[in-house]
N, C-alpha and C positions, 0 to 999 in steps of 0.2 A: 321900420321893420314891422311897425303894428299894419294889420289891416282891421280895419274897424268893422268893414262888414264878416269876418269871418268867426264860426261856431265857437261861442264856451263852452270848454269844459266843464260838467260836472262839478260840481262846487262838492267842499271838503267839510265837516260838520267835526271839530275836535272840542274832546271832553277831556279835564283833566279830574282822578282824584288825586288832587296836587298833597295833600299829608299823606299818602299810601303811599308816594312816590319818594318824597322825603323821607318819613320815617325808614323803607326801603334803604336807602344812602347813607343813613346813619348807622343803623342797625350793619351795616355793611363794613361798618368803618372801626365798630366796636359791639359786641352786644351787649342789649343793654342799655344804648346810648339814649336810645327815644322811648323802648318800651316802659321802663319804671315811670310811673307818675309822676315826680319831682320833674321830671326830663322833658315832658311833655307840656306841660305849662310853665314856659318862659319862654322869652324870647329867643329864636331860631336863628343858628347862622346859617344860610342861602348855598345851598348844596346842588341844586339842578340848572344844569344846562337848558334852559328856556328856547335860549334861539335854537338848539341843536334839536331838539323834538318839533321845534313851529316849520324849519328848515324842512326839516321830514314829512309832514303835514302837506306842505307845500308842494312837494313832488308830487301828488297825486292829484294836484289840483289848485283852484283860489279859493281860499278859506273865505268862508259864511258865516261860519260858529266858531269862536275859538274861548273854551267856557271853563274855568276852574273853581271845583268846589272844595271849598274849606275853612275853618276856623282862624278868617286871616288876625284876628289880634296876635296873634303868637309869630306872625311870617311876613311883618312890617319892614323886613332888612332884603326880602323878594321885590320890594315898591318899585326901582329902577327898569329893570328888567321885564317885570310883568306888563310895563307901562307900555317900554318899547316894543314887546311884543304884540300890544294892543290885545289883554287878555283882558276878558267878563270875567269879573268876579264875584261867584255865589261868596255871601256869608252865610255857616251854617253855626249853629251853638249847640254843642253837646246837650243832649232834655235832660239828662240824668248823671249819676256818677261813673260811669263807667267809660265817663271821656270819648263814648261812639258816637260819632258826627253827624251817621244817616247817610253820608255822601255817595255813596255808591247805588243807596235806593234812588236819589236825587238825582243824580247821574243817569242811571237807564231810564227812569220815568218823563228826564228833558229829552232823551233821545228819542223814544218812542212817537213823544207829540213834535216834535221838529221834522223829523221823517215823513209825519201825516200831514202837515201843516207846508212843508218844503217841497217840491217835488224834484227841484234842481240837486238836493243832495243827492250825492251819486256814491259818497266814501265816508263811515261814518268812524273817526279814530277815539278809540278810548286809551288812556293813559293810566294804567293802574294794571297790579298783579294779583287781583282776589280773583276765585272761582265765584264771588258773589255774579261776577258778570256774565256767567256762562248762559242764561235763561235769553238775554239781553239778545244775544249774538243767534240765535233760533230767531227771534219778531226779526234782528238786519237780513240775517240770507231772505226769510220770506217776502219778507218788501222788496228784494231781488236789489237789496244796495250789499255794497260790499264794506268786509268789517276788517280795519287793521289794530291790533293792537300792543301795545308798547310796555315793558316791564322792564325790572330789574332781573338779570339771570338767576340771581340767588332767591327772590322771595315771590318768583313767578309761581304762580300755582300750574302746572304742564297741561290738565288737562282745558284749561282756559285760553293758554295760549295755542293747542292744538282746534280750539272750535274757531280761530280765527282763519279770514279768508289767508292775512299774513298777521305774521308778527316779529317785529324788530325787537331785540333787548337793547335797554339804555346803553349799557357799556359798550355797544359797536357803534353808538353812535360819536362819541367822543375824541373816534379817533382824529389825529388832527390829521387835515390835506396835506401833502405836497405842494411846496413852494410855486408859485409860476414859475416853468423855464426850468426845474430845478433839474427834471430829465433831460433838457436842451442840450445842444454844443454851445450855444448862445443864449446872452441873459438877456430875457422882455427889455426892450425900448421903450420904455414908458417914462413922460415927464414926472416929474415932482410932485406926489401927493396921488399919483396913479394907482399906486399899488391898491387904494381901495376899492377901484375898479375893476383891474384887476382879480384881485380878491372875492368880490361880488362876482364876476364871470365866473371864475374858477370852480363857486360852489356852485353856482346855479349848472354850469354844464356836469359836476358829478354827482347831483341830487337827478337830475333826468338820466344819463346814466343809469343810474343804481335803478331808478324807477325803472326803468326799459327794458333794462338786462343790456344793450347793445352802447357802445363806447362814442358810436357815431352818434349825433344829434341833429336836429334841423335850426339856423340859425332863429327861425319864426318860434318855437319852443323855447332856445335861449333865451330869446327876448321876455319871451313872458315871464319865466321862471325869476329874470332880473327882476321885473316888477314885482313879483308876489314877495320876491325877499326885501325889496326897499321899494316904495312904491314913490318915493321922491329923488330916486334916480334918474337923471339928464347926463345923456354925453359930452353936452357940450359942456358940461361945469367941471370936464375930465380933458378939456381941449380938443375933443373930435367932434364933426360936425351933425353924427347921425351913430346911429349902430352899428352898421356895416361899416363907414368908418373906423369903428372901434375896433372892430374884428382883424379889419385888415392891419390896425399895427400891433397888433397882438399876433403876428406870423412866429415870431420865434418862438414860441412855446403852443400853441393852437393851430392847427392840421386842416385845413379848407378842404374839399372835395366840390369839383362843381361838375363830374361828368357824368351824373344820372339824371334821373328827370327831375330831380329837387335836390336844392344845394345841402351838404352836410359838414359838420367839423367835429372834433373831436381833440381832448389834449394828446399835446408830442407825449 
C-alpha cells in the first residue's frame, strides 16, 4: 500500500502544557483537588488520555514535535504512557513560590523558533486552555501554518479557543469507538489475537474521517494513518500477506468502493 515515491504531508508540531491539562481534570473531578498547594506538590495519579490527544495529532498529519512541558517530579506515574507515546519532555522548576512553571511562555517561544527553523510544519497543535496562548496563535496564522487547539470544556478560556483555526475539547475525545462489526449482520472473521488489528484499522479510518468530514477514505491514507498510530505494525504478524489483504477480510464490517477513479472504503 505504501508508494514510496509519493508527497508527505505536512508534518504536525504538538505542544503539550501537560499540568494545565491535568490540573484541568482534577479540578474537574472536585474543586480544589489540585489548586490548594498541599495538592500540588505530591505525587499525581495519571488522569490524561495521552494516546487519545497523540491519536488526534495524528489525523492531521506525521508528528515531528510531540513536546510536553512540565514539572515532571510530581507526574512520575505518567512514565508508561508518555514513553509509549514517544513524548519530549521539558523539565521545568517553579523560580519562585508561587508554584508557576513558566510553561506556556516556554511553550509558544519553542513554537515560534520550530516554525522558523521547520518549514515542513504545516499544523501547529497546542494542548492547554489559558488565553496566555492567544498572542501565540496571531505569529501561527501569519506564518500561514494552521493552529489547532485542544482543552478542557470547563476551564477553556472561549476566547482562546475561538482564535484557533479548530479546536477540539478533551471530553469528545474520549468517547469510546464502536466495536468492529458491531453495526454488521455479521461479526469480523478475524483469527485469534486480530482484534488488534483490527482495532488499529477501526481508529485510523475514524480519525481520517473526523479529519475530513467525509465517512469515505482512501485505502493509501488508511495505510498511513496505520503507521502514524503504530509505526511497528506488519500484516503479516496479523496473518495476511499485505494491506489490501487485510482489507479484504475485513468485508463484514468495512464498505470497499472501487467504481471511481480511486478506490475508497469506509465502516458498515
Amino acid at each position: 500500500m505504501q508508494q514510496r515515491g509519493s508527497e508527505q504531508p505536512p508534518s504536525v508540531a504538538l505542544y503539550w502544557d501537560f499540568e494545565n491539562l491535568h490540573a484541568s481534570l482534577c479540578e474537574a473531578r472536585q474543586e480544589g483537588a489540585y489548586s490548594k498547594q498541599d495538592n500540588r506538590f505530591r505525587v499525581q495519579e495519571p488522569l490524561i488520555d495521552i494516546q487519545a490527544v497523540v491519536e488526534l495529532a495524528a489525523s492531521f498529519g506525521p508528528i515531528a514535535i510531540n513536546r510536553a512541558y512540565c514539572n515532571w517530579q510530581y507526574f512520575s506515574r505518567y512514565r508508561d504512557a508518555l514513553l509509549q507515546c514517544a513524548v519530549e519532555l521539558i523539565q521545568l522548576f517553579p523560580p519562585g513560590g508561587s508554584a508557576k512553571n513558566g510553561a506556556d511562555i516556554s511553550l509558544c517561544l519553542d513554537a515560534m523558533e520550530d516554525m522558523g527553523r521547520f518549514g515542513h510544519i504545516g499544523t501547529i497543535i497546542i494542548v492547554g486552555g489559558d488565553s496566555d496562548f492567544m498572542p501565540v496563535s496571531q505569529k501561527v496564522k501569519a506564518a500561514g501554518r494552521s493552529l489547532v487547539g485542544i482543552g478542557t470544556r470547563k476551564s477553556t478560556n472561549r476566547h482562546w479557543a475561538k482564535s484557533c483555526h479548530a479546536f477540539h475539547y478533551y471530553d469528545n475525545l474520549l468517547e469510546a469507538p464502536a466495536e468492529p462489526g458491531a453495526s454488521s449482520t455479521q461479526a469480523p472473521q478475524w483469527a485469534a489475537g486480530e482484534n488488534v488489528a483490527a482495532d488499529l484499522l477501526v481508529r485510523a479510518i475514524r480519525l481520517l474521517a473526523q479529519a475530513q468530514g467525509d465517512a469515505w477514505v482512501s485505502p493509501q491514507a488508511a495505510w498511513q494513518m496505520v503507521r502514524r498510530l503504530d509505526s511497528t505494525f506488519d500484516p503479516k504478524e496479523h496473518g495476511h500477506a499485505n494491506f489490501p489483504a487485510m482489507l479484504s477480510a475485513s468485508a463484514a464490517w468495512l464498505e470497499l468502493r472501487e467504481d471511481g477513479p480511486a478506490p475508497l472504503m469506509r465502516l458498515r
